[in-house]
C-alpha positions as CSV (number, residue, x, y, z in Angstrom):
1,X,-3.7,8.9,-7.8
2,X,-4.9,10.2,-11.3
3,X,-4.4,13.6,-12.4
4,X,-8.4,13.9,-12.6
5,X,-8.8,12.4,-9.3
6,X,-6.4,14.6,-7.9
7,X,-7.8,17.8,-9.8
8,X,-11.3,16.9,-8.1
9,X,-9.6,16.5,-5.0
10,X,-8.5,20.2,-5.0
11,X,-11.7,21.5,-6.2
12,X,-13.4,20.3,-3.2
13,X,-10.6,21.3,-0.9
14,X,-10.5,25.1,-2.2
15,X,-14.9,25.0,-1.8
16,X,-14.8,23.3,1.8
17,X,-14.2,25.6,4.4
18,X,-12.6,24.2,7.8
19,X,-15.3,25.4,9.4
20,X,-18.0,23.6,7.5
21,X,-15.8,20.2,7.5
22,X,-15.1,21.0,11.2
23,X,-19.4,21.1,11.8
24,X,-19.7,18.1,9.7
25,X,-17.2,15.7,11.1
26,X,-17.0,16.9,14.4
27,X,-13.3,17.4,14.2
28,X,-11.3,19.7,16.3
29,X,-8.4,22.5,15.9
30,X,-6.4,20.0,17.8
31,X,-7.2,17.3,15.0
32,X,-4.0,16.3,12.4
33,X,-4.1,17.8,9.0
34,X,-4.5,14.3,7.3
35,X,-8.3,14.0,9.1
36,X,-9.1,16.7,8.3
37,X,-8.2,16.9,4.4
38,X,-9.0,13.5,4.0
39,X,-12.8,14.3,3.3
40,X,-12.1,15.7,-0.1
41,X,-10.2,12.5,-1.1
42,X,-13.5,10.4,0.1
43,X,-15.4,13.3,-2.2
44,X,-14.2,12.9,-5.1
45,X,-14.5,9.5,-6.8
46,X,-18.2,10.8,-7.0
47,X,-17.3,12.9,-10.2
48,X,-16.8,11.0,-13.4
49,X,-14.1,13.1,-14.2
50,X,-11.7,11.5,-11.4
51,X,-11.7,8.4,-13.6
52,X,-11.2,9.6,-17.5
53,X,-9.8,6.5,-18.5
54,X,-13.4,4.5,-17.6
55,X,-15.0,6.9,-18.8
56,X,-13.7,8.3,-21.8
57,X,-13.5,12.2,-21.1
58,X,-17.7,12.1,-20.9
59,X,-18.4,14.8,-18.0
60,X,-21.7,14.2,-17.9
61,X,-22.0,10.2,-16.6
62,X,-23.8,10.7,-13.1
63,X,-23.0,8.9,-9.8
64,X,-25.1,7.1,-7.5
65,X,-23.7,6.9,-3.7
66,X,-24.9,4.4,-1.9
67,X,-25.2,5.1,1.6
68,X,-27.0,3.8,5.0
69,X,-28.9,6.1,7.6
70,X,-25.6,6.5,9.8
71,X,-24.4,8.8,7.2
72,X,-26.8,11.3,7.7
73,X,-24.7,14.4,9.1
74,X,-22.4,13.6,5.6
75,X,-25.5,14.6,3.7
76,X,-27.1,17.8,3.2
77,X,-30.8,17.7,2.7
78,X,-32.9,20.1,0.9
């Protein structure tokens, strides 16, 4: 993992609650640690800044996240 990638990683960690990742995903208190983190890792390839070296240090390339109707309660909607 890159250090960007890992960087955005972290970000999302520290602004995800448990709670919010626990209404999203369903999961439980009983649930390991690794299902439960592993949401932020899944997160953050969608920021140009996990991949620096594609890139070139530009911040403001924007993503597009292709994703079917099953994913629904993984996206907020205005």
């Amino acid at each position: 993992m890159s250090p960007g990638f890992y960087r955005n990683v972290v970000k999302v960690q520290k602004r995800v609650t448990f709670n919010q990742v626990k209404g999203i995903f369903g999961f439980t208190d009983s649930d390991c640690i690794g299902k439960i983190s592993f949401p932020a890792t899944q997160a953050a390839p969608s920021f140009s800044t996990s991949f620096p070296q594609i890139f070139n240090g530009r911040k403001d390339v924007q993503c597009l996240i292709p994703c079917a109707i099953d994913q629904h309660p993984r996206i907020s909607s205005p």
